[in-house]
C-alpha positions as CSV (number, residue, x, y, z in Angstrom):
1,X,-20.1,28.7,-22.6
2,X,-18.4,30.1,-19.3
3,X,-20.0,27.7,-17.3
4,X,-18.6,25.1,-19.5
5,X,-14.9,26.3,-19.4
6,X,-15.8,26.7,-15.6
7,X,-16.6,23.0,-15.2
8,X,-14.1,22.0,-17.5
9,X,-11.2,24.0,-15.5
10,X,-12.5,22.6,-12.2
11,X,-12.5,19.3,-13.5
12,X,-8.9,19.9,-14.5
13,X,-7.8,21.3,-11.1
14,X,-9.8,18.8,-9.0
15,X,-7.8,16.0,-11.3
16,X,-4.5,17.3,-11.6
17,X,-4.5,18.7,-7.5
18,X,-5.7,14.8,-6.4
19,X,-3.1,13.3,-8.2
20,X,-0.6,15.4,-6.2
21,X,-0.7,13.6,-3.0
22,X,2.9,13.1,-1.0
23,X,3.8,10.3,0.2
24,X,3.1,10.8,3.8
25,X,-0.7,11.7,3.1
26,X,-0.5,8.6,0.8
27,X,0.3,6.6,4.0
28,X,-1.7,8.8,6.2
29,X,-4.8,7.7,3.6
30,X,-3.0,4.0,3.5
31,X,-3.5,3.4,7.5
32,X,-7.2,4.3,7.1
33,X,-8.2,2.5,4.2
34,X,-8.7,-0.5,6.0
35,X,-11.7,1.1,8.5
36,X,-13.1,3.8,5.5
37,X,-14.3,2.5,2.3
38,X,-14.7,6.3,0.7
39,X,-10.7,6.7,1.9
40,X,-9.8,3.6,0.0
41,X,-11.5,4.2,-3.0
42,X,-9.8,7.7,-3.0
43,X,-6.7,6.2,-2.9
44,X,-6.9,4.1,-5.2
45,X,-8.7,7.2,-7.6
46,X,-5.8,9.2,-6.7
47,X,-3.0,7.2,-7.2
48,X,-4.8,5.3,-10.5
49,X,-1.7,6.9,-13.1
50,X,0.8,5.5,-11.0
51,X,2.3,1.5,-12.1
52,X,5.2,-0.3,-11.4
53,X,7.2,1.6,-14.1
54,X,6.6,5.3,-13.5
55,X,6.7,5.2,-9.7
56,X,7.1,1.8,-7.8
57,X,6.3,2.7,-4.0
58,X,3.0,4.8,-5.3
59,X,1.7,2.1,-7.2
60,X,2.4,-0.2,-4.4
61,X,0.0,1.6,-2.4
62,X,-2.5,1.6,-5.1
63,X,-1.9,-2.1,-5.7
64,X,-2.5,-2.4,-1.4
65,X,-5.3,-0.3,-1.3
66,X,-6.7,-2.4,-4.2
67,X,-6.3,-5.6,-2.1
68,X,-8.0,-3.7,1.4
69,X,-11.2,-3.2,-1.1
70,X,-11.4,-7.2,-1.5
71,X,-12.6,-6.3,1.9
72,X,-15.3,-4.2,1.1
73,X,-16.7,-6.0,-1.8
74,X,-19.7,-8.5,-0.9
75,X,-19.5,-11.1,-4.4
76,X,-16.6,-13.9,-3.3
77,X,-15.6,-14.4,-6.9
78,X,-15.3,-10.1,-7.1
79,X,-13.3,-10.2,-4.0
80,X,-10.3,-12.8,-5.4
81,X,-10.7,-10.6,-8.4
82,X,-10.1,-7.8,-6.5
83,X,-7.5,-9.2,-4.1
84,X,-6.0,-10.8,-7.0
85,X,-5.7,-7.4,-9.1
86,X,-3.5,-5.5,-6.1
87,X,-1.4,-8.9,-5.8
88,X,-0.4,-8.7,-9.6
89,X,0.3,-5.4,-9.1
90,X,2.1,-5.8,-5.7
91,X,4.6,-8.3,-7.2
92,X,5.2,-6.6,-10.2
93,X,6.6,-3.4,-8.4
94,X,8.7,-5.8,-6.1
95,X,10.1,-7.3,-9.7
96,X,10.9,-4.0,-10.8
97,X,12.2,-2.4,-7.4
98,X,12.9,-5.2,-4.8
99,X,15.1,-3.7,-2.8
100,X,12.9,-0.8,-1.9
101,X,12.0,-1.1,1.8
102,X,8.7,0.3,2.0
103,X,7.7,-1.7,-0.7
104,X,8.8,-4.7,0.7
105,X,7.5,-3.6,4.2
106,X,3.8,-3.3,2.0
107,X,3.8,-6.8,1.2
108,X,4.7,-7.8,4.5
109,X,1.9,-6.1,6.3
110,X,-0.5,-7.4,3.3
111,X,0.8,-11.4,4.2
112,X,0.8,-10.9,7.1
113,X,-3.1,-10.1,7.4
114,X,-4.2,-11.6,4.4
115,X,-6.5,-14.7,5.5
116,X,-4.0,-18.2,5.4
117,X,-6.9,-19.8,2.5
118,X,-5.7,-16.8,0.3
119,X,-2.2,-18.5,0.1
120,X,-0.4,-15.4,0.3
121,X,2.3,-15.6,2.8
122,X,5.1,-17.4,1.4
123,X,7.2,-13.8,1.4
124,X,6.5,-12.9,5.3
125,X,9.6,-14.2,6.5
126,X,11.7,-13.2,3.7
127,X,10.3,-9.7,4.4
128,X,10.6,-9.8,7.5
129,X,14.6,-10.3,7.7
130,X,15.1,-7.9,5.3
131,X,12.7,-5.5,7.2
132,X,14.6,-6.1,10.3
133,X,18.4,-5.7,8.4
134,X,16.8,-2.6,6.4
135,X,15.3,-0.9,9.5
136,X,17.9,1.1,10.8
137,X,19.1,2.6,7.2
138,X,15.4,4.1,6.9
139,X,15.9,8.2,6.7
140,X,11.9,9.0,6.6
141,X,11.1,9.5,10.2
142,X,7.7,8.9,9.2
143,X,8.3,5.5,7.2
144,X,10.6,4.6,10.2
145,X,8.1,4.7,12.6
146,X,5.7,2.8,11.0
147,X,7.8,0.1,10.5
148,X,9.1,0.1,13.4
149,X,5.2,0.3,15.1
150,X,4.0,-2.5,13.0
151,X,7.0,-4.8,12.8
152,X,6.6,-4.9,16.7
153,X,3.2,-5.7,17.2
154,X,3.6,-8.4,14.4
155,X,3.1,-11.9,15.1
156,X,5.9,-12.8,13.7
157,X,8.4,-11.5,15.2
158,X,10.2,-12.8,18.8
159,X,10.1,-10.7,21.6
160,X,14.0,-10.6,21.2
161,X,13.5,-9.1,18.0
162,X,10.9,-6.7,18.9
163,X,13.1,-5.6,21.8
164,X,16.1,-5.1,19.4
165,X,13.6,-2.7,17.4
């Protein structure tokens, strides 16, 4: 019986302690989903009771991290599905919160690499202005400098806007 509750209470703590990530270790774990399968699928574990309705920006990580396992997924048909999934979620967090930057900055990065036959990329300019008027209102340090890193080794952006960065 005490190695029941035992395995009961860890399963508990393991549970309740994963679901307690912050947001900079969600996009520390974000940054290296896309090279580490096990890191993706933890994030996407660990940030599973999150939806566009309880906490926008955490769900749009799940909803990314969900689209970067397309990636490691060999059935075509299970990576659409897959890619597809994060997408729904993607757009429904944007729906409910669209003024959020780091959401907004999610979807960019996402169109932006997403392969063109996909036909997800009709947002990347949008984003990108408002990525680019948003920028300087960012408080996070951390949030800052990614967008800031990523917005200026994007394709998409001029060199006169990259120096303006």
């Amino acid at each position: 019986m005490r190695f029941l509750l035992l395995i009961i209470t860890s399963f508990i703590f393991f549970n309740s302690s994963a679901n307690n990530l912050t947001i900079q270790e969600v996009r520390n774990l974000y940054q290296k989903a896309s090279k580490d399968e096990v890191l993706c699928k933890k994030l996407i574990t660990d940030l599973q009771i999150y939806n566009e309705t309880n906490n926008t920006s955490l769900a749009a990580y799940r909803a990314c991290a969900t689209m970067i396992m397309a990636k490691y997924v060999s059935n075509p048909i299970n990576k659409l599905s897959k890619f597809n999934e994060g997408k729904n979620l993607l757009e429904k967090c944007l729906e409910k919160d669209n003024k959020n930057v780091e959401i907004r900055f999610l979807r960019f990065t996402v169109q932006c690499n997403a392969p063109n036959f996909i036909g997800y990329n009709s947002s990347i300019i949008l984003d990108k202005y408002f990525l680019l008027k948003s920028v300087s209102s960012i408080n996070d340090k951390q949030l800052k400098n990614i967008v800031i890193t990523f917005l200026k080794s994007s394709a998409y952006l001029t060199n006169t806007e990259k120096q303006k960065l």
